[in-house]
N, C-alpha and C positions, 0 to 999 in steps of 0.2 A: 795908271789904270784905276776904274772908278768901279767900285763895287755897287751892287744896288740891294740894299738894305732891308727896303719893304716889302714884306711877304703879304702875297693876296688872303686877305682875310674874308670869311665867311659868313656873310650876312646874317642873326637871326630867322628863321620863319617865319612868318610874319600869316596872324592867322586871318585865312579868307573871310570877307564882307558874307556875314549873313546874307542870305537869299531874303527878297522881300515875304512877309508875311508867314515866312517858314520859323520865325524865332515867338508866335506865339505858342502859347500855353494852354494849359486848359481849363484856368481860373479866368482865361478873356473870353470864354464864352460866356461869362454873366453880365458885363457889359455889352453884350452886343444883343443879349436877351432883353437888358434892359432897356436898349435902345429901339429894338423893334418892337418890343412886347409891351411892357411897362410906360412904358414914354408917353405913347397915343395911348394910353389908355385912363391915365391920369389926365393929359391932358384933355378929354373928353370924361372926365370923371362921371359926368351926371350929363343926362339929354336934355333937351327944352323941354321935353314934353314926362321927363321923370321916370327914365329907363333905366336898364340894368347897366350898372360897370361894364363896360367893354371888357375891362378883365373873368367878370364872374359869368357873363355869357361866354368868353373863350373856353373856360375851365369849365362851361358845361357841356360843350362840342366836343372840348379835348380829346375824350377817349375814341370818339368816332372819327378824329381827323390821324389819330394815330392807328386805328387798325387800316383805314385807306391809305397810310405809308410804308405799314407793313406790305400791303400789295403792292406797291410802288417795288419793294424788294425784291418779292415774286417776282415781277416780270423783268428785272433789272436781271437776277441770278440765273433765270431761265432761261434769257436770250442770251445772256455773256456763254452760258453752257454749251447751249447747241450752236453760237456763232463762232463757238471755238473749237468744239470739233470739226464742222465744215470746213474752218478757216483753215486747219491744220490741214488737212488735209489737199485746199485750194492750194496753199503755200507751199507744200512738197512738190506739186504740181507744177508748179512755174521754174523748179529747178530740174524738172524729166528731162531724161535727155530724147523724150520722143516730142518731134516739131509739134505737132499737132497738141496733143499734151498741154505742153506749155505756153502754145498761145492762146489756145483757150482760156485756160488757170488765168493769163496775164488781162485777156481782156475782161472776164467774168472780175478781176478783181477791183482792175481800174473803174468798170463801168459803177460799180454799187460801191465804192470809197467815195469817188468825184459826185455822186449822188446826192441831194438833201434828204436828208432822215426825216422829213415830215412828208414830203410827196413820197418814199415808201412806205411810210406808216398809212399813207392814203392809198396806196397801191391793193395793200394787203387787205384792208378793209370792206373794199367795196371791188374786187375783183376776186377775192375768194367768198366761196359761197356761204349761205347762212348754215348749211346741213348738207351733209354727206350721207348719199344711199348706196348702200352693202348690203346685199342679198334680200332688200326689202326692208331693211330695217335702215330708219332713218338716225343718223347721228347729230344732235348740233355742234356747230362749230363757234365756239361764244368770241364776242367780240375781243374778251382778254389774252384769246388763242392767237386770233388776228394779230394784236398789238404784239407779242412774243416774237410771232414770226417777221412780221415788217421791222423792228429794233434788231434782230439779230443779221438780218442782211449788211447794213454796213457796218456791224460788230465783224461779222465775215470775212469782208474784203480788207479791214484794219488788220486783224488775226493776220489772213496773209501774209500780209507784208511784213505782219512783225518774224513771222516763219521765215520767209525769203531773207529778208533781213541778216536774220540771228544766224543762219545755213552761211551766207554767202560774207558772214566778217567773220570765218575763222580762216586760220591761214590753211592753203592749200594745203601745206605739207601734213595736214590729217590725215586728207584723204589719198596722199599718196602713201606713207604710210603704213596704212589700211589694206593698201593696194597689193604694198609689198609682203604684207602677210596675208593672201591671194583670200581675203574678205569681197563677197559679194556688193553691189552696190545697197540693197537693202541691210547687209549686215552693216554696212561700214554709216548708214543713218542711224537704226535705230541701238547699235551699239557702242558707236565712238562720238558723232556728231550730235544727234540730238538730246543727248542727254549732257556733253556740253554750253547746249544753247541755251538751258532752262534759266538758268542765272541771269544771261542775256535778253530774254526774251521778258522774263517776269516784271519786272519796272515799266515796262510800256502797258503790258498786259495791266495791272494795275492803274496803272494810270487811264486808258482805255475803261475800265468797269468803273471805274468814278464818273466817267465823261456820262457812259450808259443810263445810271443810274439817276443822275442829273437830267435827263434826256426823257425818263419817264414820263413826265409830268405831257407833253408830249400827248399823252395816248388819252387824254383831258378832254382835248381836242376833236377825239372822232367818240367819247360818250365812255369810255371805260370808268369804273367807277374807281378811283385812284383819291389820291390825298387832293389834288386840285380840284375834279370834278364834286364830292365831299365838299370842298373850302369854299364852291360857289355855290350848292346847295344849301349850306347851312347861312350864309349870308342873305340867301332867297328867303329863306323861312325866317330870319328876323327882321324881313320887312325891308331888306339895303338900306339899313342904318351906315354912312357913310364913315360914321367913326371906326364901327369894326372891321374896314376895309385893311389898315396896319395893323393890328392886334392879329387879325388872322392870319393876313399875306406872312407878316413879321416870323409869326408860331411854326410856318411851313416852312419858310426858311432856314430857321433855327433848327428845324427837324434834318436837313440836308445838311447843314454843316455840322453838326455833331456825328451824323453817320461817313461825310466825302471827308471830313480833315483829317480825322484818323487815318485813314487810308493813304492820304497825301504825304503823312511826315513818315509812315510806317515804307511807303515806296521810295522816298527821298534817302532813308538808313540803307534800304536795298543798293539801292544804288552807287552809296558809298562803301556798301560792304562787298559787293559783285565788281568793282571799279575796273574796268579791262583799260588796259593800257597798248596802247600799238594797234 
């Protein structure tokens, strides 16, 4: 009789392949500053005709291309707000157990998901009006209101789904449960299920308001005075000097990725810290 001697042994761990672009730092944003910013602007150091640095005309926009990013934020944190109580609300919706209810929620969310976010941002614009009258007194509705509202529509129908979603990947046996400790259908959401979701729900949610916010620029387009519409005014006023075209594009840039990367590596720990299994 042959005995067998070799016991299965246990591999090392072997540690996962960094995600692309998720293993920078934040001493590489000065390279990439200097590639947008710096780069074309030395290489256009001096014009034919004996003009400013493209660097010392950026640096004299600066402050007014940063408070036009600032608004960029505005409408980014506005519409994520209101797109996410709607949304919350669409996404409870699609899980009623009343028919009616729920296909509604379902098509309301399909339709403004599958949607492009620029023919609503054109919806809102030019089919809501310029001013609202209430008892005689006329209200304007400014064009920045518009852009809020048309960004938060498929901010909405996303929310949804991430509701419906985050509801419908916990195991049944919650809500039965729930059931058997004779908890109403609204107690057994907002006090066993939905505050289980948050965990689940928060990483998309996150990732969603980067997209948003990115997406701003966007509202450029129909004349909102934002960091883009700024970045082509002040280009107008120095005559479209073609050197300052990367200096400035470069600056706006550089503006969105210092405010979206944070965001990205800070969602990417959530996700490893919330990690659901099964």
């Amino acid at each position: 009789m042959t005995w067998k001697t070799d016991l299965p042994v246990m591999l090392p761990v072997t540690k996962p392949e960094p995600e692309p672009f998720l293993g920078l730092k934040a001493w590489h944003i000065l390279p990439v500053a200097l590639f947008a910013i710096l780069g074309p602007s030395l290489g256009f150091a001096q014009t034919e005709d004996g003009g400013q640095n493209p660097l010392v005309v950026l640096m004299n926009w600066a402050p007014l291309l940063l408070q036009g990013f600032v608004f960029n934020l505005v409408i980014s944190v506005s519409a994520m707000a209101l797109g996410t109580v709607v949304g919350a609300l669409l996404g409870l919706g699609q899980i009623s157990l009343i028919p009616v209810v729920r296909g509604g929620s379902w098509f309301v969310t399909q339709f403004f998901r599958n949607a492009p976010w620029l023919v609503l941002l054109f919806f809102a614009m030019f089919l809501l009006p310029f001013e609202i009258s209430i008892l005689g007194l006329k209200i304007p509705f400014p064009d920045w209101l518009k852009a809020i509202l048309g960004l938060s529509l498929p901010v909405m129908a996303n929310v949804s789904e991430i509701v419906r979603g985050a509801v419908r990947s916990l195991p049944s046996g919650q809500w039965e449960a729930a059931e058997s400790l004779a908890y109403t259908r609204m107690q057994t959401l907002w006090l066993i299920i939905l505050p289980q979701c948050v965990k689940r729900m928060l990483p998309p949610w996150m990732n969603l308001y980067s997209i948003l916010t990115m997406a701003t620029v966007l509202a450029s387009i129909v004349g909102v005075s934002e960091v883009m519409t700024l970045t082509g005014q002040a280009l107008a006023s120095e005559g479209g000097r073609p050197e300052l075209l990367a200096p400035f594009y470069g600056f706006v840039l550089l503006l969105f990725f210092i405010y979206c990367y944070p965001i990205a590596r800070f969602t990417v720990r959530l996700e490893k810290k919330f990690a659901v299994i099964g």
